[in-house]
BADRENDO-413250 format. One line per 4 residues: number of its first residue (from 1); their letters; for each residue x, y, z negated of N, C-alpha, C, CB. Coordinates in steps of 0.02 Angstrom, whole numbers, plus 50000, padded with zeros to 5 digits. Glycine has a CB too. Example, Ala and Ser with C-alpha at 12.3 -4.5 7.8 and 13.67 -1.06 7.14 Angstrom:
! BADRENDO-413250
1 = AS = 50660,49716,49610,50615,49775,49610,50660,49835,49610,50565,49776,49548  50642,49888,49646,50684,49947,49643,50645,50002,49606,50704,49970,49714
END
This chain:
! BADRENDO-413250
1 = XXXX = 50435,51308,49545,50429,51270,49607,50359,51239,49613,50483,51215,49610  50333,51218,49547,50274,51186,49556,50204,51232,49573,50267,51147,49493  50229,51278,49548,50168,51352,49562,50179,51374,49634,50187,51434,49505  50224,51359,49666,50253,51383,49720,50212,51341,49764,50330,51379,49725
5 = XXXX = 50206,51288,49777,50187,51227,49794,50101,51230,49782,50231,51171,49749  50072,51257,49728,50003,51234,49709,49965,51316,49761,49987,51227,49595  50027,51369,49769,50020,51407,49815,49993,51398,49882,50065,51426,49818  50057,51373,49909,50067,51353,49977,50020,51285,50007,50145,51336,49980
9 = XXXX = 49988,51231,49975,49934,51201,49967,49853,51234,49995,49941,51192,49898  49853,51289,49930,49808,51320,49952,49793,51361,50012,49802,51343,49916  49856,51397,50044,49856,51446,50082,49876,51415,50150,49897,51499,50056  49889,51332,50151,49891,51297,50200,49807,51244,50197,49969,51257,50194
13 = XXXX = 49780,51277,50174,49722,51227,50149,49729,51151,50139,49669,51232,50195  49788,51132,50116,49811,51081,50131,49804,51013,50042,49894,51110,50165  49808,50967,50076,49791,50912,50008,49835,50877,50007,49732,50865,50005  49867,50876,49939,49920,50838,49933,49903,50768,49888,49974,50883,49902
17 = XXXX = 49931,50712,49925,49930,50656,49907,49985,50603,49883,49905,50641,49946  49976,50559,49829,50020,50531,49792,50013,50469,49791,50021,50552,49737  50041,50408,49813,50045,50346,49811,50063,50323,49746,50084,50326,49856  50040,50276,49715,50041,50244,49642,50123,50246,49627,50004,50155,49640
21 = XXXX = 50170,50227,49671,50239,50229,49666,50267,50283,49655,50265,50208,49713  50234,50341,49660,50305,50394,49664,50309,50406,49606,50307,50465,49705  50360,50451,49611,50377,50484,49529,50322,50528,49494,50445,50538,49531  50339,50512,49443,50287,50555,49380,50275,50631,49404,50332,50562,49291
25 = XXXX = 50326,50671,49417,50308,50745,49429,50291,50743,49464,50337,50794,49431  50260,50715,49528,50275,50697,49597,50158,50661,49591,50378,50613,49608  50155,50644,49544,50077,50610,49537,50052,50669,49483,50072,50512,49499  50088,50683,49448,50039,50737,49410,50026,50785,49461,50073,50777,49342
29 = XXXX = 50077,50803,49517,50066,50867,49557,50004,50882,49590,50112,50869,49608  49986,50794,49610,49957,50775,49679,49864,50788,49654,49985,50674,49707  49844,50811,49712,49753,50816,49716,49745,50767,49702,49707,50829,49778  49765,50684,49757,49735,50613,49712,49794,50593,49705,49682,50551,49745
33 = XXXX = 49798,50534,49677,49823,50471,49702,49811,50419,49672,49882,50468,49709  49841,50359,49698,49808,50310,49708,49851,50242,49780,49734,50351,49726  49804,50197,49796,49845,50143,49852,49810,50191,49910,49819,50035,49855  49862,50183,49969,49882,50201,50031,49817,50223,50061,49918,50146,50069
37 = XXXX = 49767,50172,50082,49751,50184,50103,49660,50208,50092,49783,50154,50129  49654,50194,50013,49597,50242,49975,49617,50317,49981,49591,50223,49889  49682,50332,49975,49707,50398,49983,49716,50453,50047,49761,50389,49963  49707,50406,50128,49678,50407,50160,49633,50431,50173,49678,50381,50164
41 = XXXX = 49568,50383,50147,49508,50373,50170,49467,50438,50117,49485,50284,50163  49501,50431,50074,49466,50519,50015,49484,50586,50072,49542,50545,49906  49566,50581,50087,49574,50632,50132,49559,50654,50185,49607,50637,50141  49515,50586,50209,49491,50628,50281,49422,50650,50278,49495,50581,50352
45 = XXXX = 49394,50624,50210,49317,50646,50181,49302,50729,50179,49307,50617,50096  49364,50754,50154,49404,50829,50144,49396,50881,50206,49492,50815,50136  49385,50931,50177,49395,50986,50234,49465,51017,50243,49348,51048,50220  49502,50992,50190,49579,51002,50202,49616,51012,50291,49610,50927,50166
49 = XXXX = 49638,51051,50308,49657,51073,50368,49736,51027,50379,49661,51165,50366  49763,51027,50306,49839,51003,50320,49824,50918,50262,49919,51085,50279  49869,50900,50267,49880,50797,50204,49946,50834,50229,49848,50668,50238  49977,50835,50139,50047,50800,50124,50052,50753,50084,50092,50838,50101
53 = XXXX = 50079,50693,50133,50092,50628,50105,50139,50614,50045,50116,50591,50156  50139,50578,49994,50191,50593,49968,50197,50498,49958,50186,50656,49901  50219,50460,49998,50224,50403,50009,50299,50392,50057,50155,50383,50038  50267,50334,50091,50289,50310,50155,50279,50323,50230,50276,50262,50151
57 = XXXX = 50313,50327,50265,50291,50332,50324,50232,50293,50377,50341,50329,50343  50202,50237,50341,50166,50203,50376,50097,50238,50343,50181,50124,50371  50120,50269,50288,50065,50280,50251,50036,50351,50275,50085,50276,50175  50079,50378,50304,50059,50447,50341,50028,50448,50384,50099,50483,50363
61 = XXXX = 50071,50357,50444,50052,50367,50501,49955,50342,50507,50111,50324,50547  49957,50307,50440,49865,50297,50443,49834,50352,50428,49829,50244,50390  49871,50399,50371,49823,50454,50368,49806,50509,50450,49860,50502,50303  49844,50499,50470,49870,50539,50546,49812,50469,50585,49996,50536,50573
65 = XXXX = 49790,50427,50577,49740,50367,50615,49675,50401,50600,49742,50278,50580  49657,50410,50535,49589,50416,50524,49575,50497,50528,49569,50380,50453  49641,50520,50524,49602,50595,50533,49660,50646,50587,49591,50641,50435  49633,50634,50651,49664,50640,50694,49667,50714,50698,49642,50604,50743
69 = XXXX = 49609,50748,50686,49619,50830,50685,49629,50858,50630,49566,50867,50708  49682,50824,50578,49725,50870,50530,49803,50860,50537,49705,50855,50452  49853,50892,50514,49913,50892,50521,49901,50865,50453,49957,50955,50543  49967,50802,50480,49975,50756,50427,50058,50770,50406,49955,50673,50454
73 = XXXX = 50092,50780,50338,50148,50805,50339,50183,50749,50272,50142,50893,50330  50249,50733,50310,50282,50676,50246,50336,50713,50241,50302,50584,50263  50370,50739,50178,50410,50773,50164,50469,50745,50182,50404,50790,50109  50475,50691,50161,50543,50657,50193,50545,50592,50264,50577,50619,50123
77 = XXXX = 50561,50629,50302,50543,50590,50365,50563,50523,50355,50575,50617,50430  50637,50501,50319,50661,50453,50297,50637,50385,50254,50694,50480,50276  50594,50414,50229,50549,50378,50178,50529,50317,50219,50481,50425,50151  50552,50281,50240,50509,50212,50285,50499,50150,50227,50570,50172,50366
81 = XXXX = 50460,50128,50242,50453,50030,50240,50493,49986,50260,50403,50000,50277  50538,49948,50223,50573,49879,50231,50532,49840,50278,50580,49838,50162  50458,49823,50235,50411,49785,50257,50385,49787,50350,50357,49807,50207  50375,49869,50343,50341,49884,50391,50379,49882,50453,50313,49939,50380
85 = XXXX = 50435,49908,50455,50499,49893,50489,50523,49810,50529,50549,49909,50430  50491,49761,50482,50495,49698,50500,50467,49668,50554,50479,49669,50460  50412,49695,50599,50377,49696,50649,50386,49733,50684,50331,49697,50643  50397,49711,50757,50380,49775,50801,50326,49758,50861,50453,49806,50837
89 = XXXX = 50289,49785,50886,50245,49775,50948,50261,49714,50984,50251,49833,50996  50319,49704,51008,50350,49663,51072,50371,49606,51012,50426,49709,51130  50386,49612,50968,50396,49532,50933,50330,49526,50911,50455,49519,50862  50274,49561,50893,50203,49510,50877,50173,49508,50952,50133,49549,50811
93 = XXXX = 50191,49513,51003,50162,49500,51090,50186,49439,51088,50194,49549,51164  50255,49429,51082,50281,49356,51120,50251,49312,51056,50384,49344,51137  50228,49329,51000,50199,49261,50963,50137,49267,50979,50205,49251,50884  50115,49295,50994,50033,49297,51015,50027,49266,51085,50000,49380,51020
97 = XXXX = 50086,49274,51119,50084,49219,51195,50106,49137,51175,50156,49250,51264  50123,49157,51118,50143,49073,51108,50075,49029,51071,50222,49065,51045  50057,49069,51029,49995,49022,50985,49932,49032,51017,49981,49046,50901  49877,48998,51005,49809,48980,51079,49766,49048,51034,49746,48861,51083
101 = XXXX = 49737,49067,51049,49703,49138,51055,49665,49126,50971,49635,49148,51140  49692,49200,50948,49657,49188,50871,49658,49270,50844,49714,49124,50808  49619,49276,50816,49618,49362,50789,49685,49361,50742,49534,49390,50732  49700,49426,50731,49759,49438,50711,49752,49483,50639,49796,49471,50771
105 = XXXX = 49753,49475,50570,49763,49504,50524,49827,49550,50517,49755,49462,50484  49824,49602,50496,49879,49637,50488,49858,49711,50439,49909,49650,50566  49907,49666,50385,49911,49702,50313,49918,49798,50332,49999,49664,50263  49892,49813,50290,49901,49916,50312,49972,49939,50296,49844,49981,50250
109 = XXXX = 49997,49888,50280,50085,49906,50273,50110,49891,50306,50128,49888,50229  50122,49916,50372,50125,49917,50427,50107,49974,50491,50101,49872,50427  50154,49987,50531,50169,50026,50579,50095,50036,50620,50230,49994,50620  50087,50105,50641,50006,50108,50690,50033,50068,50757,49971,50210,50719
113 = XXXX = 50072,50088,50778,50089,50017,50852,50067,49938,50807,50216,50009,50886  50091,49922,50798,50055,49870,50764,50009,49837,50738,50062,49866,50744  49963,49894,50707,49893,49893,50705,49850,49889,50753,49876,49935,50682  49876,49918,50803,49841,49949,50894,49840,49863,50902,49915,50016,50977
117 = XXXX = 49872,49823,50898,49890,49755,50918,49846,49706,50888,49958,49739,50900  49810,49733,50837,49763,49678,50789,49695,49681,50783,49777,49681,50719  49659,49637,50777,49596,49625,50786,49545,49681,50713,49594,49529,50781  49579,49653,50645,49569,49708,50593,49633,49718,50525,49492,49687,50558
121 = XXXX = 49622,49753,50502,49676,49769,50454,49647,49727,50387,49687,49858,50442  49687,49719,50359,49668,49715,50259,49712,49743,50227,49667,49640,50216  49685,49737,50164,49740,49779,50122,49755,49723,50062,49706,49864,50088  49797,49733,50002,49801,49695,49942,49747,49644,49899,49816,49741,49904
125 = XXXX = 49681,49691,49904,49621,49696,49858,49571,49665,49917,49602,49785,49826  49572,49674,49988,49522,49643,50013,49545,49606,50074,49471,49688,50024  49621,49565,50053,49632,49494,50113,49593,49447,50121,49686,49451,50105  49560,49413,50066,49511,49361,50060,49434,49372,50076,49516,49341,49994
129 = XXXX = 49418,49436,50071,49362,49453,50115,49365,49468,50166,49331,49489,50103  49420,49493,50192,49436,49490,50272,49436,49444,50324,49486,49504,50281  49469,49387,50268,49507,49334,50309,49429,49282,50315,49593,49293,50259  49396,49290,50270,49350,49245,50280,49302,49292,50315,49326,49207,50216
133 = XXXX = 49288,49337,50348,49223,49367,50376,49226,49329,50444,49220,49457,50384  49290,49319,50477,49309,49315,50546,49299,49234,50563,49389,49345,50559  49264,49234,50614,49227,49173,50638,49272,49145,50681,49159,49185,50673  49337,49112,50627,49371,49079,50699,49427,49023,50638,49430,49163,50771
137 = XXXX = 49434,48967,50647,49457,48932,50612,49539,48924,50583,49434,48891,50640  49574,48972,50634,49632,48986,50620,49648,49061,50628,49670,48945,50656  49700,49083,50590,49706,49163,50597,49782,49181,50572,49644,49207,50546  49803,49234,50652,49880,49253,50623,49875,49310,50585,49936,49270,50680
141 = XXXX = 49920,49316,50523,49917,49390,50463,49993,49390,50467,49878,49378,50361  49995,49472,50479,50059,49515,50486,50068,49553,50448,50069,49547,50534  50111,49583,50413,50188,49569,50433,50201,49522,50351,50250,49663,50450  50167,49532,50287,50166,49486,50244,50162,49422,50235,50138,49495,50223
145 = XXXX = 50207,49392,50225,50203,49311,50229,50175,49292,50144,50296,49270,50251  50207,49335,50119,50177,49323,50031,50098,49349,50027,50230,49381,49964  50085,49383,50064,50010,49392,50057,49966,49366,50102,49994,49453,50057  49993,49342,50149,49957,49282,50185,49958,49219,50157,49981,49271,50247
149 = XXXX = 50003,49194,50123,50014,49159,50077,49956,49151,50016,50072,49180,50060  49966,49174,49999,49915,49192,49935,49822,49196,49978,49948,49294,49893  49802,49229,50023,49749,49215,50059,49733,49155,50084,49748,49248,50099  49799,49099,50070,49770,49037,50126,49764,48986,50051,49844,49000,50210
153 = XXXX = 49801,49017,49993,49766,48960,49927,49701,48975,49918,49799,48968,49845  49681,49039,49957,49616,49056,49910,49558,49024,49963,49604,49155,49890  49562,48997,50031,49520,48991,50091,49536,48908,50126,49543,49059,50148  49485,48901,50179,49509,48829,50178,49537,48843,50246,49449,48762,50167
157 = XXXX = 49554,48913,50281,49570,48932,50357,49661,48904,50366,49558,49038,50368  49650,48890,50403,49725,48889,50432,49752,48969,50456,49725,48833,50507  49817,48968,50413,49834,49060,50403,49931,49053,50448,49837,49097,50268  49933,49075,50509,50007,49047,50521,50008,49145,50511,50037,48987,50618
161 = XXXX = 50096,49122,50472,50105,49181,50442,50176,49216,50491,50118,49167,50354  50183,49272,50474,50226,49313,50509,50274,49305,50439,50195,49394,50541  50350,49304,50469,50408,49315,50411,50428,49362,50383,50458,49301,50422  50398,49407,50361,50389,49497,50330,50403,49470,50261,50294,49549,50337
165 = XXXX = 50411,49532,50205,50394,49520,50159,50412,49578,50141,50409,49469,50133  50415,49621,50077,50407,49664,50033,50465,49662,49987,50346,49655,50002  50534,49679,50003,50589,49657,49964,50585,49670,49887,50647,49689,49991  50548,49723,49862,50551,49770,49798,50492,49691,49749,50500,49885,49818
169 = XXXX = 50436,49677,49801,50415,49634,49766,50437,49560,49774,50357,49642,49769  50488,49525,49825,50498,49489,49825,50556,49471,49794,50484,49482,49863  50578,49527,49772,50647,49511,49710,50620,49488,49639,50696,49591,49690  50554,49482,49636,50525,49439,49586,50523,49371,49568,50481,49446,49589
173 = XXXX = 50560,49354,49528,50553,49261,49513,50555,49237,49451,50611,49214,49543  50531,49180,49458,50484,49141,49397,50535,49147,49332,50465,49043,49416  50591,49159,49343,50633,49132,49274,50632,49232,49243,50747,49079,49302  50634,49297,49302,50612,49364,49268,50544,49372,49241,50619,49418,49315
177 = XXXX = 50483,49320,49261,50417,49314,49236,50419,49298,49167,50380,49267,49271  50465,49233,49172,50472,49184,49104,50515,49219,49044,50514,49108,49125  50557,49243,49078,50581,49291,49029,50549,49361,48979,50623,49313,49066  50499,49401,49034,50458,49447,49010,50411,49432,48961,50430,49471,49056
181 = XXXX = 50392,49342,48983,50342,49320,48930,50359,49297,48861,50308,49269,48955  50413,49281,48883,50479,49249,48808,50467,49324,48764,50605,49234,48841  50485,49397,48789,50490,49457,48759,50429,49478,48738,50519,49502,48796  50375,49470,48772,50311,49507,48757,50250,49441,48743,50290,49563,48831
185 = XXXX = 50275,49396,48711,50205,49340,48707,50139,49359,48721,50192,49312,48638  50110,49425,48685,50051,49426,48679,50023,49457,48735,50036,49450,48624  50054,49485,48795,50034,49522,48852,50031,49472,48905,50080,49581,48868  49980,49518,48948,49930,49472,48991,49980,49483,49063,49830,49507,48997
189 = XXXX = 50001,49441,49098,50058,49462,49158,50005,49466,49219,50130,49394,49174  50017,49540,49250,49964,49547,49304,50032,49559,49365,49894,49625,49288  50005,49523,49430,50030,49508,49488,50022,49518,49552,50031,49471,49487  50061,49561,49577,50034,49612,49649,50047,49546,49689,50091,49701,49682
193 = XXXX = 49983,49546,49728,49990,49481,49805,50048,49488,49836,49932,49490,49876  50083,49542,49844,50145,49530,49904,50190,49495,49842,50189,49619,49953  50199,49460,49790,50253,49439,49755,50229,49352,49775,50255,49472,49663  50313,49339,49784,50305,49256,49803,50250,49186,49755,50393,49230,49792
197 = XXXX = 50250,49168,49807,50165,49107,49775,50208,49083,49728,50117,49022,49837  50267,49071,49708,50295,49035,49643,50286,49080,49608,50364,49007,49637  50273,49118,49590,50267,49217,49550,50189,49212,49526,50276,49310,49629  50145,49216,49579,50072,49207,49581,50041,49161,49536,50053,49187,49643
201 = XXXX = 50096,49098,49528,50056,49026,49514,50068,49033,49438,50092,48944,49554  50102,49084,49404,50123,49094,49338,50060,49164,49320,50220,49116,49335  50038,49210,49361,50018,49251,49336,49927,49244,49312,50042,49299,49381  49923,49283,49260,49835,49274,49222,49804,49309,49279,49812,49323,49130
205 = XXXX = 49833,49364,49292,49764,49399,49351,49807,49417,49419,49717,49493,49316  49789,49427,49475,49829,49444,49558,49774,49505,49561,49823,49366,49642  49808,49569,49553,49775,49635,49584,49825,49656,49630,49756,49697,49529  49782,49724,49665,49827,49773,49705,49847,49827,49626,49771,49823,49787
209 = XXXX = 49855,49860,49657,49890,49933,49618,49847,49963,49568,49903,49998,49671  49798,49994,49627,49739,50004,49599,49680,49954,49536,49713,50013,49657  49687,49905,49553,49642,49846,49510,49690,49837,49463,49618,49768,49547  49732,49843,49455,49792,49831,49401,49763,49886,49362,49882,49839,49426
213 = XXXX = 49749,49951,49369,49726,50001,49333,49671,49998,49323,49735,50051,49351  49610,49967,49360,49533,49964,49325,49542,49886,49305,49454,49983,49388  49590,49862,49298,49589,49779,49263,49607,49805,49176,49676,49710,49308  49668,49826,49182,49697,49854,49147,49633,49901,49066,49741,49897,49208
217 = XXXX = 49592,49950,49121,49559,49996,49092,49488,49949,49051,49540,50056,49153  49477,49919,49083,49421,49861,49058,49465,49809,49024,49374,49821,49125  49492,49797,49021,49513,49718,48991,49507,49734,48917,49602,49685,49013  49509,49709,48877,49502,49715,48783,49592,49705,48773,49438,49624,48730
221 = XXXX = 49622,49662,48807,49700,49654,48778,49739,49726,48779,49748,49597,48829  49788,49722,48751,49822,49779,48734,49896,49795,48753,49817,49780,48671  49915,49723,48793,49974,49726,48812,49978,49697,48872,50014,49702,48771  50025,49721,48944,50016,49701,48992,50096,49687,49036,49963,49746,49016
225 = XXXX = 50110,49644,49042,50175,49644,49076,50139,49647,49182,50230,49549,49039  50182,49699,49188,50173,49736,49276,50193,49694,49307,50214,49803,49305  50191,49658,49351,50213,49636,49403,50201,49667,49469,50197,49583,49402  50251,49735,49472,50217,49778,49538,50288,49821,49543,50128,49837,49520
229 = XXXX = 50300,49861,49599,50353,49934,49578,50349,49956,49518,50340,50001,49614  50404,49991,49495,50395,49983,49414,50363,50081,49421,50498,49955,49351  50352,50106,49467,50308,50173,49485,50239,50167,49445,50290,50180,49573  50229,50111,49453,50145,50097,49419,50145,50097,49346,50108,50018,49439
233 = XXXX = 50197,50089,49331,50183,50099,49231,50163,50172,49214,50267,50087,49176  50185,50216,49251,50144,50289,49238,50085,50293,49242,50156,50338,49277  50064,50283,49282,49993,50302,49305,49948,50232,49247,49982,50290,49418  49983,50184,49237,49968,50144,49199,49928,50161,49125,50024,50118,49195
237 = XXXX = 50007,50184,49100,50006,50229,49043,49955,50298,49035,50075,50250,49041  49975,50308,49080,49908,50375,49081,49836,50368,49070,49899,50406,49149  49810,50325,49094,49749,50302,49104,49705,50249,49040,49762,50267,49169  49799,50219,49009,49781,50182,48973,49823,50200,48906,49784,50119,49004
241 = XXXX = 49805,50263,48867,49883,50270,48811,49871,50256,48774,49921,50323,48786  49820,50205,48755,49833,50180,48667,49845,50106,48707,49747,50189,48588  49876,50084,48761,49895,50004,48774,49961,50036,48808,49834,49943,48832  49996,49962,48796,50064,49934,48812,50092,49903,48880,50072,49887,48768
245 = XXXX = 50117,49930,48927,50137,49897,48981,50223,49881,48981,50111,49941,49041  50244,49827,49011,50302,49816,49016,50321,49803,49088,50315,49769,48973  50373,49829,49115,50380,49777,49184,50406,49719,49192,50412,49800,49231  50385,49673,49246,50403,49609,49233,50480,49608,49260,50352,49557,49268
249 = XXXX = 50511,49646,49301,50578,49638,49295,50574,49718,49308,50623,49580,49348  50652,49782,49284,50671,49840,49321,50718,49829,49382,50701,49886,49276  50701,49750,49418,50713,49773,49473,50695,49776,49511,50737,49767,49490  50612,49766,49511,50570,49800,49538,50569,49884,49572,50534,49790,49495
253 = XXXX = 50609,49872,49605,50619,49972,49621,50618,49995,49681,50691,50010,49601  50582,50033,49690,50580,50031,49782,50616,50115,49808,50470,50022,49820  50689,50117,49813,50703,50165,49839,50665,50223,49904,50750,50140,49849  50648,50193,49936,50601,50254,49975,50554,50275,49949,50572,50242,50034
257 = XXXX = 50513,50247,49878,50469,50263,49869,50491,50349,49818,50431,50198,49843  50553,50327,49804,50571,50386,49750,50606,50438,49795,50626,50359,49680  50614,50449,49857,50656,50483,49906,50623,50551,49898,50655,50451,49984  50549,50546,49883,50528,50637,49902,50538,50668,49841,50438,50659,49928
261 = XXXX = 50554,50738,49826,50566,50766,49799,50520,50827,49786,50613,50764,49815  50505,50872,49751,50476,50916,49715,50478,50971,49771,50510,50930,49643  50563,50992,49795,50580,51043,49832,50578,50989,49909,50661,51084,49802  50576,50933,49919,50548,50916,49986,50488,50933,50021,50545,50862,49989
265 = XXXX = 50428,50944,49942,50347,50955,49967,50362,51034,49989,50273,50945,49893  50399,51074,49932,50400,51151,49945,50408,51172,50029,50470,51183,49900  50461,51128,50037,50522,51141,50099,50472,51119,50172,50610,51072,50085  50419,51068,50158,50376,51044,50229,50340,51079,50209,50347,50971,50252
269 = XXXX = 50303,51114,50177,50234,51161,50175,50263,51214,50205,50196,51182,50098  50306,51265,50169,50340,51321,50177,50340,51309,50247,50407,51331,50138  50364,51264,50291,50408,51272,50351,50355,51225,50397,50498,51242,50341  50309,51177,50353,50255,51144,50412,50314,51094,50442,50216,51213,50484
273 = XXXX = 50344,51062,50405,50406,51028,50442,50410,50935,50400,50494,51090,50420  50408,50914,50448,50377,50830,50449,50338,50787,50456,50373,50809,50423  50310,50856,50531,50236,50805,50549,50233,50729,50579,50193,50842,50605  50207,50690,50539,50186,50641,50576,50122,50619,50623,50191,50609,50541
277 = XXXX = 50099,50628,50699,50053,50599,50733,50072,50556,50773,50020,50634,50759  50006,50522,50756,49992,50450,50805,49977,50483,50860,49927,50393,50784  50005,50452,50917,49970,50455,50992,49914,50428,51004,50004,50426,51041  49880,50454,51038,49801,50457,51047,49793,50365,51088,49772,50546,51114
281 = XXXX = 49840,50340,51124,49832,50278,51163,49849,50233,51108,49879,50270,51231  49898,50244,51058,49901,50205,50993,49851,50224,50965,49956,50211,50949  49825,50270,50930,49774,50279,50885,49720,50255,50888,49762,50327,50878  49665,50253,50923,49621,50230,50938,49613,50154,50927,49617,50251,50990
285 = XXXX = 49640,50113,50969,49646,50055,50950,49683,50036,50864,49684,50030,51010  49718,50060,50843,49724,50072,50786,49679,50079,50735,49748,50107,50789  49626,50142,50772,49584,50156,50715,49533,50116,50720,49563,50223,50707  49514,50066,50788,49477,50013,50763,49485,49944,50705,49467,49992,50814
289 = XXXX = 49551,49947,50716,49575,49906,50675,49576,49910,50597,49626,49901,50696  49578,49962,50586,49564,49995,50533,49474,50006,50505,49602,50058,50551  49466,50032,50537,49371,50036,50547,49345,49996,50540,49336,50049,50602  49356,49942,50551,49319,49876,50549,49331,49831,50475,49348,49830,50616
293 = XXXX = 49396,49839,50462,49410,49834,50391,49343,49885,50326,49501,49868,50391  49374,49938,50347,49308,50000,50308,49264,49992,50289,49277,50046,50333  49233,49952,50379,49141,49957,50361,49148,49882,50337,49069,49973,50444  49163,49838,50344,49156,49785,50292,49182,49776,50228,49173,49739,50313
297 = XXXX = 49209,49807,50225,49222,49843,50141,49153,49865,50106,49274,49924,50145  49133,49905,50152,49066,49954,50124,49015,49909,50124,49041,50022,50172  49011,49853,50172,48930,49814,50172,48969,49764,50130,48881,49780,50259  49006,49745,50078,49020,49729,50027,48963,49740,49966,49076,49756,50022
END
């Protein structure tokens, strides 16, 4: 199946991509992977004709933002976001008619209608450079309340937050932290921003996915308790096999993220079946929102 697949790839000129979460056979398969939307931004660098996502659906629908003239394909149409799901267009309108005019943050985990709606995007790794570029003393951030949260300890802005959250990481709490540390004393507890500020206020370092793996790869310690989907101890391990990772709880688990399957990638290549595109009146505004995030990333 997997030869079948490294086939049909090629003969669809197509690039297959792997979000830090999915399963092991599922990231060894993949051309990259990596967070959402670095995986993205590599793929539209590509002369690749076809992206199969092997994520989420929001995560498709950005790759389908930045690279409007490739077929973007998610094997399992089903695969959605809790998170992303928590917002829709017409509930961030009527709060935006209620509060006095302010740019609008909104995390990349999250729906392209939604994005179309916001001033710029951030991601895990760059809320606090976002949030502070924007010249305005107060600022609404969607759909994460735990990661808006965490951006307003780090700034002196007034941050009114949207009630979202990230169920897989918000099933995290201080007494499964305290416990991991009771088991593993000597490991360093690293802490994805969408996990609640009582979670945060216990952890040695706050990365995304990615920085968890170049924190991880640089650090001298040898033992690391995860505070993330427990998907990331692979790629963990891989990168890092003479060190020790633990997760901070296994119930950390994010069912959609494990939904695609081996014979799901076969079954949308073979058949070209699970395209996701953005509409061109969403997209655009979208992809400014996005864009603007990018290039201030880059003049970083």
């Amino acid at each position: 199946m997997k030869e079948r697949i490294r086939s049909l790839l090629k003969k669809r000129n197509a690039i297959m991509l792997s979000h830090n979460y999915q399963p092991p056979e599922i990231q060894d398969l993949a051309d990259l992977c990596g967070d959402s939307l670095e995986l993205s931004i590599k793929a539209a660098q590509t002369d690749a004709e076809v992206i199969v996502f092997c994520g989420v659906h929001f995560m498709a629908e950005t790759a389908s933002i930045l690279s409007p003239d490739k077929t973007v394909l998610l094997p399992r149409e089903d695969a959605g976001c809790l998170m992303a799901d928590m917002i829709e267009p017409v509930g961030l309108q009527i709060m935006l008619d209620k509060l006095p005019p302010m740019p609008v943050v909104t995390y990349v985990n999250s729906t392209a209608a939604v994005k179309a709606l916001s001033t710029i995007c951030c991601t895990s790794a760059n809320v606090v450079d976002i949030v502070n570029s924007l010249d305005a003393d107060e600022i609404l951030m969607t759909p994460d309340r735990n990661l808006a949260l965490y951006a307003a300890s780090q700034i002196k802005k007034k941050i009114h937050t949207w009630d979202g959250y990230c169920p897989t990481h918000d099933r995290l709490k201080p007494e499964d932290v305290n416990h991991a540390r009771r088991t593993y004393p000597d490991a360093v507890f690293m802490a994805h921003p969408e996990c609640r500020p009582e979670v945060l206020e216990l952890a040695d370092v706050i990365r995304s996915t990615s920085g968890m793996i170049r924190y991880a790869k640089e650090s001298k310690t040898s033992a690391f308790i995860v505070g993330t989907e427990v998907g990331l101890l692979y790629p963990l391990k891989k990168a890092n096999p003479d060190k020790l990772f633990y997760p901070a709880s296994i119930k950390m688990l994010c069912k959609n993220m494990k939904k695609i399957s081996i014979e799901d990638i076969a079954r949308s290549l073979e058949l070209m079946e699970g395209e996701v595109k953005v509409p061109e009146n969403i997209r655009q505004p979208a992809f400014k929102a996005v864009q603007k995030m990018i290039e201030l990333s880059l003049s970083k």
